[in-house]
C-alpha positions in Angstrom: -35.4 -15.5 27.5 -34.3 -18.4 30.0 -34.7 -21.9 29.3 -35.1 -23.8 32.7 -32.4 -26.4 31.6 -30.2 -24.2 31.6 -28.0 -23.5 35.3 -28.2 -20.3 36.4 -24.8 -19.8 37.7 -21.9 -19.1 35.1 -18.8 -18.8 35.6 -17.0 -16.0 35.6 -13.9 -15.8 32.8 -10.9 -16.0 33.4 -8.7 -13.2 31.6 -5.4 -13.2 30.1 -2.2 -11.8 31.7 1.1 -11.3 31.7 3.0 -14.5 31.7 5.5 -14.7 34.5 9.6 -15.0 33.5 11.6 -16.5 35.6 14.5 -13.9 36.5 17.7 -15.4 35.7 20.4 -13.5 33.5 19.4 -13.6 29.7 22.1 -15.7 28.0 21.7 -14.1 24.2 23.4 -10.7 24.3 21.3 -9.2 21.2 17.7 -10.0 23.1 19.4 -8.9 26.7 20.2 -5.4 24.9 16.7 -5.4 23.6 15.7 -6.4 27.0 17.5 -3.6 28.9 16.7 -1.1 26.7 12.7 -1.5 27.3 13.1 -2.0 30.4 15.3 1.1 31.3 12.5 2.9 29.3 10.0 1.7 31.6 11.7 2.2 34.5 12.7 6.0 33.5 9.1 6.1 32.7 8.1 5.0 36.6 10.5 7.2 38.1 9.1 10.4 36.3 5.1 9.3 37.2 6.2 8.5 41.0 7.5 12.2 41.2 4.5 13.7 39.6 1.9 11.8 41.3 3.4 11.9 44.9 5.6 14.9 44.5 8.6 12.8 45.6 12.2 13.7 45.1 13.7 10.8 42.7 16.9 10.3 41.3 17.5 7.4 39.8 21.3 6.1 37.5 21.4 3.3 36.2 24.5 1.7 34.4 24.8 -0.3 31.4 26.8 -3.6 30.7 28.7 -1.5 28.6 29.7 1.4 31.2 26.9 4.1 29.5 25.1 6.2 32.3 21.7 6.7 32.2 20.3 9.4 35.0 16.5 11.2 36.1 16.2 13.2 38.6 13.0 15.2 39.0 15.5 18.1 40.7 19.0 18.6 39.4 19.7 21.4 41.8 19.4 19.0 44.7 20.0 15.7 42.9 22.1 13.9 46.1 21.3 16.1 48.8 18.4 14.9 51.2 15.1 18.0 51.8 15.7 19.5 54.1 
């Protein structure tokens, strides 16, 4: 039912997102380790789905503060060597 007071036009809503950081180093070492952990999760994560989806070759290492190594590679055989 529409009431002829009303407007037609309504806007549309706006939804909620992800609030942007600001990138800067993060100052409390227990919420950076939190921090790097997620995010090394995440980023593991993206590597695997990029080499499933677009059969890609990835290898990715990344280090920790602490000196820990943390690797993927889709190929072990040929982890540093380019296709050929």
């Amino acid at each position: 039912m529409a009431f002829p007071n009303q407007a037609m036009s309504v806007s549309p809503q706006r939804k909620m997102g992800r609030g942007k950081i600001e990138i800067k180093r993060i100052e409390n070492t227990t919420n950076r380790q939190v921090t790097f952990c997620k995010r090394r999760n995440g980023l593991l994560k993206k590597a695997y789905e990029l080499s499933v989806l677009c059969d890609a070759e990835v290898a990715l290492i990344v280090f920790s503060s602490r000196g820990r190594l943390y690797e993927y590679a889709n190929n072990s055989t040929s982890f540093l060597s380019p296709p050929s």
